[in-house]
C-alpha positions in Angstrom: 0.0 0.0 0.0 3.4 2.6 0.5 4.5 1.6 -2.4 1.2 2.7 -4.6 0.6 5.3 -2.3 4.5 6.3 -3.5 4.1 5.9 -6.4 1.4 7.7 -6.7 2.3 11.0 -5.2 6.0 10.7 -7.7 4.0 10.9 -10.9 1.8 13.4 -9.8 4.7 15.7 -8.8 5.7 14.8 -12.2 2.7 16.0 -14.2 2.3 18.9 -12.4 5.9 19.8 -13.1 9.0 18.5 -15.1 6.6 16.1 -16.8 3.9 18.8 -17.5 6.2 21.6 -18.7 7.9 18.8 -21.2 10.9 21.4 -21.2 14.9 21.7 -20.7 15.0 23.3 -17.4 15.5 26.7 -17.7 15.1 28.6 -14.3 16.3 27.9 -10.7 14.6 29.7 -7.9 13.8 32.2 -10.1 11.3 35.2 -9.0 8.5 35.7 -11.6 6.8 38.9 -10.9 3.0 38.9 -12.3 0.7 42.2 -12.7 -2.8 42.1 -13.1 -5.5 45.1 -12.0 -2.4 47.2 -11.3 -1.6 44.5 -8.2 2.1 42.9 -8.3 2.4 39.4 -6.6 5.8 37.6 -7.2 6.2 33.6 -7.4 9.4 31.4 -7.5 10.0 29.2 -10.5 12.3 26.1 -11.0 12.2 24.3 -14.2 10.1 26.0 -17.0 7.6 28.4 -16.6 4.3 27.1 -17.1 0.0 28.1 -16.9 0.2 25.7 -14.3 2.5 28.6 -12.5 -0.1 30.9 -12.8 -3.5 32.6 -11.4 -6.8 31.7 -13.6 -7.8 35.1 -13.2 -6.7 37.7 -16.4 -3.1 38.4 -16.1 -2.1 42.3 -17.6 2.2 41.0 -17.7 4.5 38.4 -16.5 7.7 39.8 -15.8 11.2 38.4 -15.3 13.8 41.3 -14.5 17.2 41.4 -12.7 18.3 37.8 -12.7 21.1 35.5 -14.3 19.3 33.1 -16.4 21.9 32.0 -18.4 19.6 30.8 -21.2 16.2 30.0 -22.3 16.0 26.6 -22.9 13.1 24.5 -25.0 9.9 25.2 -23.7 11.1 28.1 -21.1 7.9 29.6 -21.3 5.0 27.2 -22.2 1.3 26.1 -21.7 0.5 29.7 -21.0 -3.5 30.4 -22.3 -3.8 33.7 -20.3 -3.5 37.3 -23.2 -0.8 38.6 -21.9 2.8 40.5 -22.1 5.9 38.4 -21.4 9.0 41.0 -19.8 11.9 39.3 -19.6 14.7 42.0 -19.4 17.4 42.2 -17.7 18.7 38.5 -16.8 22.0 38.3 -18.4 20.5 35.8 -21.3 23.0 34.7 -23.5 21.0 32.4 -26.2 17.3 31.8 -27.3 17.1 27.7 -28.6 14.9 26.6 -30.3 11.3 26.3 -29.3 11.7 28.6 -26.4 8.3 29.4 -26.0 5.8 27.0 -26.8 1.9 26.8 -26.4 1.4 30.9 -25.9 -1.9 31.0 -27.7 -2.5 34.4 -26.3 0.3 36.2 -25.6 0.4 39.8 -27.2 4.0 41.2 -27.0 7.4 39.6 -26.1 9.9 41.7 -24.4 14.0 40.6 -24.4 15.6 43.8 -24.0 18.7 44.4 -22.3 19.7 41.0 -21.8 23.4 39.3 -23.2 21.9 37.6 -26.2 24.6 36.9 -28.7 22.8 34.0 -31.3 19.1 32.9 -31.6 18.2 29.5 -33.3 15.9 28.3 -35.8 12.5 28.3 -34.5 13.2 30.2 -31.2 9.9 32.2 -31.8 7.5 30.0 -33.4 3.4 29.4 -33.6 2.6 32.1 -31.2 -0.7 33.0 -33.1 -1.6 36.1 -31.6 1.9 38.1 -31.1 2.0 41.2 -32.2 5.8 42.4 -31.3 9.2 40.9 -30.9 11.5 43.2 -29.2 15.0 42.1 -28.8 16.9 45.6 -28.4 20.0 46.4 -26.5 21.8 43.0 -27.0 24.8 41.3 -28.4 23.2 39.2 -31.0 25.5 38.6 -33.8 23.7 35.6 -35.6 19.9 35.0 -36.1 19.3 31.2 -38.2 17.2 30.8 -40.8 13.6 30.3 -39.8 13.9 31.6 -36.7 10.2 33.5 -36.9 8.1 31.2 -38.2 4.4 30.6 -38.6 3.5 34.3 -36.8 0.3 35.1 -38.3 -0.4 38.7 -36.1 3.2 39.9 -35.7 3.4 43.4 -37.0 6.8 45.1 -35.5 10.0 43.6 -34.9 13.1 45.6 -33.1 16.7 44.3 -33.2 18.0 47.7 -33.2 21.7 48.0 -31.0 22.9 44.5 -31.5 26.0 43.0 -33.6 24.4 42.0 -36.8 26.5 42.2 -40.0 24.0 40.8 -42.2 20.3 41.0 -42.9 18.8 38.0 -44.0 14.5 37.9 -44.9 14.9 34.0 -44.5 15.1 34.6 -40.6 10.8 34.9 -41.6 8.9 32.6 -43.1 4.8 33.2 -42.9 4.6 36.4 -41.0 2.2 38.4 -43.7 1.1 41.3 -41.4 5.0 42.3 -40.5 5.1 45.8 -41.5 8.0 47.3 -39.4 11.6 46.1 -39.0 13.9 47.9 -37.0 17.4 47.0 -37.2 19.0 50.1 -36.2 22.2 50.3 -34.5 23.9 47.3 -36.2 27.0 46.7 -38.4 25.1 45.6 -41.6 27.3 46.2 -44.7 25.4 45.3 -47.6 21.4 45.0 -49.0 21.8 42.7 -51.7 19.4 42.0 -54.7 15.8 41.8 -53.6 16.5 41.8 -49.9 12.6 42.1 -48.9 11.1 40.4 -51.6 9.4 37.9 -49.2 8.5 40.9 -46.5 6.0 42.8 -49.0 4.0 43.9 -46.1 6.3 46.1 -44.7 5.8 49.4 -44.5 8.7 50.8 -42.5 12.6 49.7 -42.4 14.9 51.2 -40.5 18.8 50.6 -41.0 19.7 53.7 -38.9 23.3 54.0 -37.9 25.1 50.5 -39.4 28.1 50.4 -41.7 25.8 50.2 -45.0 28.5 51.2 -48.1 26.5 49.3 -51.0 22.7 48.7 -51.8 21.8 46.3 -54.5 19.4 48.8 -57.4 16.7 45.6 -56.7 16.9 46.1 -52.9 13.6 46.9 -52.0 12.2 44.7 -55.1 8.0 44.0 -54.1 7.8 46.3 -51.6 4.8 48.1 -53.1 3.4 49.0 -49.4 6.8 50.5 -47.8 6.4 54.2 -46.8 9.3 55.0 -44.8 12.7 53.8 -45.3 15.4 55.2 -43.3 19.6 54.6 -44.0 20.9 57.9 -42.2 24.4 57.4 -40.2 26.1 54.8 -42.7 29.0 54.8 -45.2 27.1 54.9 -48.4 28.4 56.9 -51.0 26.4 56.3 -54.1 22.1 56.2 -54.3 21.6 56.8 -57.7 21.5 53.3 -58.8 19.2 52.4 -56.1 15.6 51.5 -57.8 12.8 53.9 -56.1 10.1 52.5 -57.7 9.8 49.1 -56.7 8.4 51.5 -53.7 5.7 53.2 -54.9 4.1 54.1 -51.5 7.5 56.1 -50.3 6.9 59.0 -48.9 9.7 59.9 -45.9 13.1 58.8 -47.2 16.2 59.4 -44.2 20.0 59.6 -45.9 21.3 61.9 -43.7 25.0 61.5 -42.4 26.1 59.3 -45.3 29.1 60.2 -47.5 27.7 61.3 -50.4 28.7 64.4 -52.5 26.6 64.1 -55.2 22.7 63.6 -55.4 20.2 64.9 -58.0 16.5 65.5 -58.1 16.6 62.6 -61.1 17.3 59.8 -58.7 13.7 60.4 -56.6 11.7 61.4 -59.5 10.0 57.8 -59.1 8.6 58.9 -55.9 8.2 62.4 -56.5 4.3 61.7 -56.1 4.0 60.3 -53.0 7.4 61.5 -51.5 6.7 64.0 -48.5 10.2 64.5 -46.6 13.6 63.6 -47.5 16.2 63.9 -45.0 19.6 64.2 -46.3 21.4 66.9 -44.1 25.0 65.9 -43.1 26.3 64.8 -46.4 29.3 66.6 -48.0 26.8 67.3 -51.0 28.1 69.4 -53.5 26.8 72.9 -53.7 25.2 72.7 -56.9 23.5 69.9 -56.4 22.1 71.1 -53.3 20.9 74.1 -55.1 18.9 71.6 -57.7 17.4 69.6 -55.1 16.1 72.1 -52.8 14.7 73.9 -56.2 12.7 70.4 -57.0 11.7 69.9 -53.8 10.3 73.2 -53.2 8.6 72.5 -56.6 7.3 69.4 -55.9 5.9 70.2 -52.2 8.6 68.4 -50.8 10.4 69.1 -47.1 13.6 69.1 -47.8 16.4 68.5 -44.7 19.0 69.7 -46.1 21.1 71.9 -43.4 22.3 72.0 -40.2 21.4 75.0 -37.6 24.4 75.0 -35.7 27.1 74.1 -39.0 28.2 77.7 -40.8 29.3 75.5 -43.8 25.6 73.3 -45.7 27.7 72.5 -48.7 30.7 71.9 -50.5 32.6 73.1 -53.4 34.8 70.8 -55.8 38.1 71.9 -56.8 36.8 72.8 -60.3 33.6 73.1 -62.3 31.9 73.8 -58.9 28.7 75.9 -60.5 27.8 71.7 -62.3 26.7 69.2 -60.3 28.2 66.1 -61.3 29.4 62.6 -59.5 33.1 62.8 -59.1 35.9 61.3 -57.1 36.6 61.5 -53.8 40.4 63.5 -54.7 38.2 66.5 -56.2 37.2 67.8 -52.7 39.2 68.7 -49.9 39.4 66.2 -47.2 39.4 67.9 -44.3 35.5 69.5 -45.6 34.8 66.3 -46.5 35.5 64.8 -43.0 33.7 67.0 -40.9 30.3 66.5 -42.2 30.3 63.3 -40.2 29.6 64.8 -36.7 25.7 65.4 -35.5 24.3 68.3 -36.4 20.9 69.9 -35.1 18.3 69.9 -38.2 15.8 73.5 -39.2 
């Protein structure tokens, strides 16, 4: 009769915990803080974190701050049916494995920030039906697989902005139609090659803010019929006019600013000139004549034009000869030294 009784009581423990979670352990003693009608109440969690963790009543957040969790293993956060928004910032996280969060039919927005992260595997974020963002700022992440977001039907923003990414790769998505707005500023991307987004047609906004972008592929934005902001201010590029416009016919803010480029004209936009609203391109050693055609078609074409700096005396430069035509030339027909100090910040009329 001990024996059953034994028995008994080991596999309930079981299915009410390890056996139940079906997981790689992930936390240990961990304090999971839970918010709901503005009330906090904090639980401790060994194992996974599971529904079975949880209240019944509606839950507003689970959150998961301050702690060294050195990774979040298969099924860290699963069996969860309560709408909710997972925080889990903070914990000195160095990887996301593969199906880290499994069975979160209801979960609205999934917050990493500020963690270690430095790779993500294939299918970390995967059938979460009704997630809406992915936020995965502030971290070291330097590789993302293929198919790491896969099968996310609602998700609409994604930031990976102030990470370690050199390359951008649409392949990390497969079946997210409603994604409309990547973020990936703050990042050491080099390149955009041929038809970078071609899969992504939803999106409406890219940001690529602040990497080391010195070449875009003409067919980069190939399909993106529905994109209306596209922002590549604080990079190395030097050339945009072979850069195809109208594969985005929705365009209407455009950010270049801080780039190297000393020659631009009103030709290379003319494919948005329609829809275009705003075009930032202040901080670029732009020649002067050039300068003087844009801001001519942009006033034109009802256009704001960024063009100058408030607190800069010099907006422009002049080459070393034939400075009244604006024309693409090399690099050794400017000064240097001009050339050089357009790269600091500037303040924006």
């Amino acid at each position: 009769m001990d024996e059953t009784y034994s028995l008994l009581c080991a596999l309930l423990f079981c299915s009410v915990t390890v056996c139940a979670q079906n997981c790689a352990p992930t936390f240990q003693n961990n304090e999971v803080e839970i918010e709901l009608n503005n009330q906090k109440r904090t639980i401790t969690v060994t194992g996974c974190l599971t529904g079975y963790h949880l209240p019944t009543v509606n839950i507003d957040s689970v959150n998961i701050k301050g702690q060294v969790i050195p990774s979040l293993n298969s099924g860290a956060i699963s069996n969860i049916q309560h709408e909710l928004q997972l925080n889990i910032i903070h914990n000195e996280i160095d990887i996301i494995r593969e199906h880290a969060f499994r069975n979160l039919p209801r979960v609205q927005n999934l917050y990493l920030d500020h963690n270690h992260i430095t790779s993500v595997e294939s299918f970390a974020f995967e059938n979460l039906p009704s997630l809406k963002g992915i936020y995965l700022r502030n971290n070291n992440i330097d590789l993302i697989q293929k198919d790491t977001f896969v099968n996310l039907p609602r998700l609409g923003v994604i930031y990976i902005n102030n990470n370690k990414l050199k390359k951008f790769d649409q392949n990390w998505f497969v079946s997210t139609p409603t994604l409309d707005w990547i973020v990936l500023e703050g990042n050491q991307i080099t390149s955009l090659k041929r038809d970078a987004f071609q899969y992504l047609i939803s999106l409406k906004a890219i940001d690529f803010t602040n990497n080391k972008l010195r070449y875009i592929h003409p067919r980069a934005f190939y399909r993106l019929n529905e994109l209306e902001e596209l922002s590549l201010g604080e990079n190395e590029l030097t050339s945009f006019e072979e850069v195809n416009l109208s594969y985005s016919s929705a365009l209407y803010r455009l950010s270049i600013d801080h780039n190297k480029f000393t020659h631009l004209s009103p030709r290379f936009f003319n494919a948005v000139r329609k829809t275009m609203k705003e075009i930032y391109m202040q901080g670029n050693p732009l020649q002067c004549a050039c300068v003087d055609e844009l801001v001519l078609w942009a006033s034109n074409n009802d256009i704001k034009l960024h063009w100058k700096c408030e607190d800069k005396e010099v907006y422009c430069v002049f080459p070393l000869s034939s400075e009244n035509d604006c024309e693409k030339r090399p690099i050794s027909h400017f000064n240097s030294s001009l050339i050089e100090s357009f790269r600091s910040d500037c303040t924006i009329e």
